[in-house]
C-alpha beads as a LAMMPS data file, in Angstrom:
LAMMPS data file: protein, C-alpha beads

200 atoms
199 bonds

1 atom types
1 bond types

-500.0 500.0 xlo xhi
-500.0 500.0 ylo yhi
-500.0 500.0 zlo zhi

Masses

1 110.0

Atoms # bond

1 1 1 -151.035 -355.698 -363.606
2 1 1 -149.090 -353.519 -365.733
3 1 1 -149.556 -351.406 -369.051
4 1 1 -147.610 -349.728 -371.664
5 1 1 -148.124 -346.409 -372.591
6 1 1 -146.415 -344.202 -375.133
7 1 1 -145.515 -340.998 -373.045
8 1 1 -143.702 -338.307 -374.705
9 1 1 -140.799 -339.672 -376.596
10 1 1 -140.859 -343.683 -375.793
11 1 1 -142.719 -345.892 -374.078
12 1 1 -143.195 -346.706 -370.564
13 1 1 -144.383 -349.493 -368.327
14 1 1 -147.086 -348.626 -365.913
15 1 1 -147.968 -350.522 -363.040
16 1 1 -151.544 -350.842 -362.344
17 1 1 -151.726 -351.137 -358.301
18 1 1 -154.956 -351.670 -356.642
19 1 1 -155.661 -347.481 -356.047
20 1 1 -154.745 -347.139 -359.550
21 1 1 -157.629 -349.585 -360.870
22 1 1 -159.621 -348.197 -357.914
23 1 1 -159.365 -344.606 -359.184
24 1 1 -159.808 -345.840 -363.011
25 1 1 -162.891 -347.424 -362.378
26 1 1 -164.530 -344.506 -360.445
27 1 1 -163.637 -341.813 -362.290
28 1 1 -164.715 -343.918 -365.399
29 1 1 -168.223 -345.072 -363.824
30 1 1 -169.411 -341.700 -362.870
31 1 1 -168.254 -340.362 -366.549
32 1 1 -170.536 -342.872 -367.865
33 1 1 -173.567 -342.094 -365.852
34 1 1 -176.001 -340.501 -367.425
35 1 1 -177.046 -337.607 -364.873
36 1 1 -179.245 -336.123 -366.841
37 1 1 -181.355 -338.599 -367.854
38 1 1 -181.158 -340.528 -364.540
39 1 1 -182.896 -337.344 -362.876
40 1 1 -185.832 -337.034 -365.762
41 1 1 -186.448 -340.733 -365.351
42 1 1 -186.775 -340.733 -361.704
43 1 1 -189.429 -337.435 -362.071
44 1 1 -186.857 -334.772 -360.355
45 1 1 -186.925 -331.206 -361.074
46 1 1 -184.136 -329.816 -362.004
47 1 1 -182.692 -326.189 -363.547
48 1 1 -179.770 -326.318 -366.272
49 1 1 -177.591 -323.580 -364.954
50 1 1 -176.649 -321.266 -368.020
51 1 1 -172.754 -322.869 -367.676
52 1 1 -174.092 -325.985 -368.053
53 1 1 -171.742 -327.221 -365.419
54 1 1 -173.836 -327.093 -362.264
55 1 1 -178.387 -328.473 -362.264
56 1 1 -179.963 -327.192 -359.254
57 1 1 -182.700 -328.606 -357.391
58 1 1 -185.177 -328.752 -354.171
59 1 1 -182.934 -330.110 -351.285
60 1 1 -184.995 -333.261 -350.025
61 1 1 -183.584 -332.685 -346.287
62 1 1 -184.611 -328.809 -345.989
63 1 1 -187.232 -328.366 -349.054
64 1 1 -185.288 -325.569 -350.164
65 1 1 -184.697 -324.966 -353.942
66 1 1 -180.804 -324.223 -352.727
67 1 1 -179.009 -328.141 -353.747
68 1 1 -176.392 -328.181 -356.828
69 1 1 -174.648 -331.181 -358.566
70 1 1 -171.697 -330.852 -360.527
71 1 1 -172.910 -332.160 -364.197
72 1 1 -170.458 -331.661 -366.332
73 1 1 -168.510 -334.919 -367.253
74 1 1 -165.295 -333.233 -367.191
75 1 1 -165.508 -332.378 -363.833
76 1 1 -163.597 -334.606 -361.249
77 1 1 -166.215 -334.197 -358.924
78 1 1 -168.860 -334.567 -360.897
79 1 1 -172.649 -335.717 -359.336
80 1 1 -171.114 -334.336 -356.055
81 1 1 -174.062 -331.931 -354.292
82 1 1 -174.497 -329.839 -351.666
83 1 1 -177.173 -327.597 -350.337
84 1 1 -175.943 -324.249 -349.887
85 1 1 -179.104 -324.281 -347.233
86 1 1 -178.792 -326.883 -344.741
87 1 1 -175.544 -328.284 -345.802
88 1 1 -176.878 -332.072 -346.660
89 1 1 -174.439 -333.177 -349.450
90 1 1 -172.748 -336.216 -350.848
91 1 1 -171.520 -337.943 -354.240
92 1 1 -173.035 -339.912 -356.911
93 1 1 -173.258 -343.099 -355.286
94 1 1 -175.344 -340.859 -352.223
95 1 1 -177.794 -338.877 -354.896
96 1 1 -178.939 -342.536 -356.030
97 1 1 -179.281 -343.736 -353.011
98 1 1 -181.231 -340.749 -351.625
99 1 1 -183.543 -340.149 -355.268
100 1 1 -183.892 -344.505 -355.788
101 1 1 -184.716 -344.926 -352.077
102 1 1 -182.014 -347.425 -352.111
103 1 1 -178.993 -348.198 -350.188
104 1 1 -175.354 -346.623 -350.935
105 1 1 -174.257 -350.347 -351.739
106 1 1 -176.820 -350.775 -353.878
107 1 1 -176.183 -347.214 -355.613
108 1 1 -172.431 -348.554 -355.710
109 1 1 -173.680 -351.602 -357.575
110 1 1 -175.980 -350.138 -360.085
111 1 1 -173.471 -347.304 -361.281
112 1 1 -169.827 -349.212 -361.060
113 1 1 -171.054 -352.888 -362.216
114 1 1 -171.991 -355.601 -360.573
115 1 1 -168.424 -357.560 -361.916
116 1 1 -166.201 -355.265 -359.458
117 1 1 -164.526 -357.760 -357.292
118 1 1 -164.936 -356.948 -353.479
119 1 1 -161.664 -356.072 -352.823
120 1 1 -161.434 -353.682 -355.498
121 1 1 -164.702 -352.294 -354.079
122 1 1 -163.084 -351.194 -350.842
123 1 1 -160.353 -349.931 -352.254
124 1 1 -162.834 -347.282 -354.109
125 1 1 -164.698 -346.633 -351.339
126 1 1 -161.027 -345.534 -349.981
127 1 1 -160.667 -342.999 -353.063
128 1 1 -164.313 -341.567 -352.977
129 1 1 -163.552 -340.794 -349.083
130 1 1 -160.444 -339.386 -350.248
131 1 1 -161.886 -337.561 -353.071
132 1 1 -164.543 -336.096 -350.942
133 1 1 -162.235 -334.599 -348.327
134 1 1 -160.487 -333.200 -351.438
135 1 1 -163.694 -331.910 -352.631
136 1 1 -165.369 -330.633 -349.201
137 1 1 -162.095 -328.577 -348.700
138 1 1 -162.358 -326.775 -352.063
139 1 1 -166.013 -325.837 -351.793
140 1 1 -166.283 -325.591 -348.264
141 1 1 -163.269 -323.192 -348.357
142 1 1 -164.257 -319.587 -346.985
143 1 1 -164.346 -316.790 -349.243
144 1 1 -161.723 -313.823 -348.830
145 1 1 -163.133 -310.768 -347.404
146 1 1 -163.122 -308.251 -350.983
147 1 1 -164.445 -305.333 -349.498
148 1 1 -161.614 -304.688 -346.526
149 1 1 -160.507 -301.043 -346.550
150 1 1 -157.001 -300.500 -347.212
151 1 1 -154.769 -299.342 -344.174
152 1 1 -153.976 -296.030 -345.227
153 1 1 -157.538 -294.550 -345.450
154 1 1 -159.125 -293.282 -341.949
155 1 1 -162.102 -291.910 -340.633
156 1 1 -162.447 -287.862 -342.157
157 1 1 -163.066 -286.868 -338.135
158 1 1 -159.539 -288.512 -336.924
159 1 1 -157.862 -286.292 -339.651
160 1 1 -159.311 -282.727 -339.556
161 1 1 -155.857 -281.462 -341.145
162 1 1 -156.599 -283.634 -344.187
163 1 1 -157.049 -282.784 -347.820
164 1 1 -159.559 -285.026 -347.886
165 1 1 -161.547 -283.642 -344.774
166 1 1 -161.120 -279.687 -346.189
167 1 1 -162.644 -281.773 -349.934
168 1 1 -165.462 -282.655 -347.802
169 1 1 -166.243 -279.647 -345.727
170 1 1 -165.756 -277.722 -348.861
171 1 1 -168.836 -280.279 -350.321
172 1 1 -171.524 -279.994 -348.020
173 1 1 -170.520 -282.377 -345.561
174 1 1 -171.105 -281.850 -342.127
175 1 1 -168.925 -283.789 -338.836
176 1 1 -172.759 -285.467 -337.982
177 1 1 -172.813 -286.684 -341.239
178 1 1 -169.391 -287.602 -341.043
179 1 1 -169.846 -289.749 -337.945
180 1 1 -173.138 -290.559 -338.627
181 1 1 -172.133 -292.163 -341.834
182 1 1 -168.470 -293.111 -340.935
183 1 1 -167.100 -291.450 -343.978
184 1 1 -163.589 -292.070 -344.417
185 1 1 -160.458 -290.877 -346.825
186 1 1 -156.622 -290.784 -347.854
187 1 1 -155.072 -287.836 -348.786
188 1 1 -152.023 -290.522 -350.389
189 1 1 -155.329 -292.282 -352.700
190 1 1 -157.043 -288.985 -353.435
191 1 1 -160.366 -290.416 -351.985
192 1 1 -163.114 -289.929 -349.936
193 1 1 -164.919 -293.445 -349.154
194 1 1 -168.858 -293.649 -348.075
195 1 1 -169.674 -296.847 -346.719
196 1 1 -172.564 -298.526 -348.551
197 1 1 -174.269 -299.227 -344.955
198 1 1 -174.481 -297.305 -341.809
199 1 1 -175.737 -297.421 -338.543
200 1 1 -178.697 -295.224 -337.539

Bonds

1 1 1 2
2 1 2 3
3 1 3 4
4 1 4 5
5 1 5 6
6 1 6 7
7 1 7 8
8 1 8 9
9 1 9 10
10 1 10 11
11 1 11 12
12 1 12 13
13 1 13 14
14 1 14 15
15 1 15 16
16 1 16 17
17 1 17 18
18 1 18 19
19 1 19 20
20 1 20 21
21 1 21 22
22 1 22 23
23 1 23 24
24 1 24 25
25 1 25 26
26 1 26 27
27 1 27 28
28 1 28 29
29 1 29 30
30 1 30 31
31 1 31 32
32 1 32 33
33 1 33 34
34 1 34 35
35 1 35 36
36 1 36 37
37 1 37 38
38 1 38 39
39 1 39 40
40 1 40 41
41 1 41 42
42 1 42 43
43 1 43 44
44 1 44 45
45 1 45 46
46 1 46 47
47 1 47 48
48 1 48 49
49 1 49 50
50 1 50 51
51 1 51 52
52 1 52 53
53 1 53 54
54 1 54 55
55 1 55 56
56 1 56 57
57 1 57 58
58 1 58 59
59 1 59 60
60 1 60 61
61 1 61 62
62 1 62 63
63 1 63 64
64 1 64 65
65 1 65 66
66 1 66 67
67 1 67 68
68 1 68 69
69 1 69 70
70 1 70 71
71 1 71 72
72 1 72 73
73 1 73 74
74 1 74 75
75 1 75 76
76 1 76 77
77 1 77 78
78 1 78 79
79 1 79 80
80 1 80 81
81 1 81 82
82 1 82 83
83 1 83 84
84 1 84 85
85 1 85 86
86 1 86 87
87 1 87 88
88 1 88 89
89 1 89 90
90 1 90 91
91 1 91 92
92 1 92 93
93 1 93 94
94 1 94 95
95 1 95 96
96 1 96 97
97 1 97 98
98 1 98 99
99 1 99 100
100 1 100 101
101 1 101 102
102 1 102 103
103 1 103 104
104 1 104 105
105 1 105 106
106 1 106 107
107 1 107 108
108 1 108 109
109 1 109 110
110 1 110 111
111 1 111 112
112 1 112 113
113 1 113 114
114 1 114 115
115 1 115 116
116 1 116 117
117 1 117 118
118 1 118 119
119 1 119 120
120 1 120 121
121 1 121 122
122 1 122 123
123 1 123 124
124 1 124 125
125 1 125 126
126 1 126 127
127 1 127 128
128 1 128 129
129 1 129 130
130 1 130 131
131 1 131 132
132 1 132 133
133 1 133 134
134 1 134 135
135 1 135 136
136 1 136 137
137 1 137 138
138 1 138 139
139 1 139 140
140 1 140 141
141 1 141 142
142 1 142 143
143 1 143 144
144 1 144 145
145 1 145 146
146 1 146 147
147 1 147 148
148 1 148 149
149 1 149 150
150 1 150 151
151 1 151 152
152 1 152 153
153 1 153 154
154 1 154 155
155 1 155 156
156 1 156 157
157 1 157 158
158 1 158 159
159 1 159 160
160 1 160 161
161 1 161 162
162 1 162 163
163 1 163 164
164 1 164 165
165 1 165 166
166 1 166 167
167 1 167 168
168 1 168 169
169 1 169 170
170 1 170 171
171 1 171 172
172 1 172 173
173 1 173 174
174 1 174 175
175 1 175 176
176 1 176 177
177 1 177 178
178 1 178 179
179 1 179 180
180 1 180 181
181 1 181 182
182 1 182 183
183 1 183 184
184 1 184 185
185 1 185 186
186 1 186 187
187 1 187 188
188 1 188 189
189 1 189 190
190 1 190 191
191 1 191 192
192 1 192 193
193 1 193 194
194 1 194 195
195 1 195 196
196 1 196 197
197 1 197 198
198 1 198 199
199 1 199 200
């Protein structure tokens, strides 16, 4: 199947290949779907969050009120959820299945049509697999540690020469407290650093 599509300056033949019409008709079905109204009908409880891009809800595997779903229908992953609890997530075709009592073909069914040909239906099962390992990378992605102290600044009790340590002595600030609290500095930042915990 091919189409022709006016792309900058001219036009251009496309041609449609089975992942293409695969990809078309998923992202268009889940676009369609009305999340919103799919949850109120079925009686779920849901929060709005104030971005309007996330609803958050009780987790049905751990009861906990910790389970998001991408809502808004520019998202690529939209009606994806996880549970930042136990972990239990899935897509749109899952949430169905899991809030209708239903099975995922079924779910597949009721939100892509019941004319997609089975052929094209495996091929997007193939892109929501794909899509999912794109999507469980990006949110399952650990954060970067923001609170790492630079290199250059040392415990005040390895550097009694220090500016910083004379600062401190000068202050109050006894070597108990010091090591107590692990207070650190750098003569080269012009700081002396108190850790916001501490072991007693």
């Amino acid at each position: 199947m091919w189409s022709v599509n006016y792309i900058g300056q001219g036009w251009m033949m496309t041609r449609w290949t089975p992942k293409k019409v695969a990809r078309w008709r998923v992202k268009a079905a889940t676009k369609k779907f009305d999340l919103f109204n799919f949850l109120e009908t079925n009686g779920v409880e849901f929060k709005i969050m104030s971005s309007g891009a996330y609803y958050y809800l009780t987790c049905w595997e751990c009861g906990k009120k910790k389970l998001y779903i991408h809502s808004d229908e520019d998202d690529d992953f939209r009606g994806y959820y996880k549970c930042w609890v136990c972990g239990n997530k899935g897509d749109i075709f899952d949430l169905m299945a899991q809030v209708e009592m239903i099975s995922r073909s079924q779910a597949f069914a009721r939100i892509m049509g019941q004319s997609v040909p089975v052929g094209d239906i495996e091929q997007c099962e193939d892109f929501l697999k794909f899509r999912f390992n794109q999507w469980e990378n990006t949110v399952d992605k650990p954060e970067p540690k923001r609170y790492d102290m630079p290199l250059n600044i040392k415990p005040l009790l390895s550097t009694p020469d220090s500016k910083c340590y004379t600062y401190a002595k000068c202050r109050g600030i006894t070597e108990e407290m010091m090591k107590k609290f692990n207070i650190m500095g750098s003569d080269n930042l012009k700081r002396v650093v108190f850790p916001i915990t501490y072991k007693k």
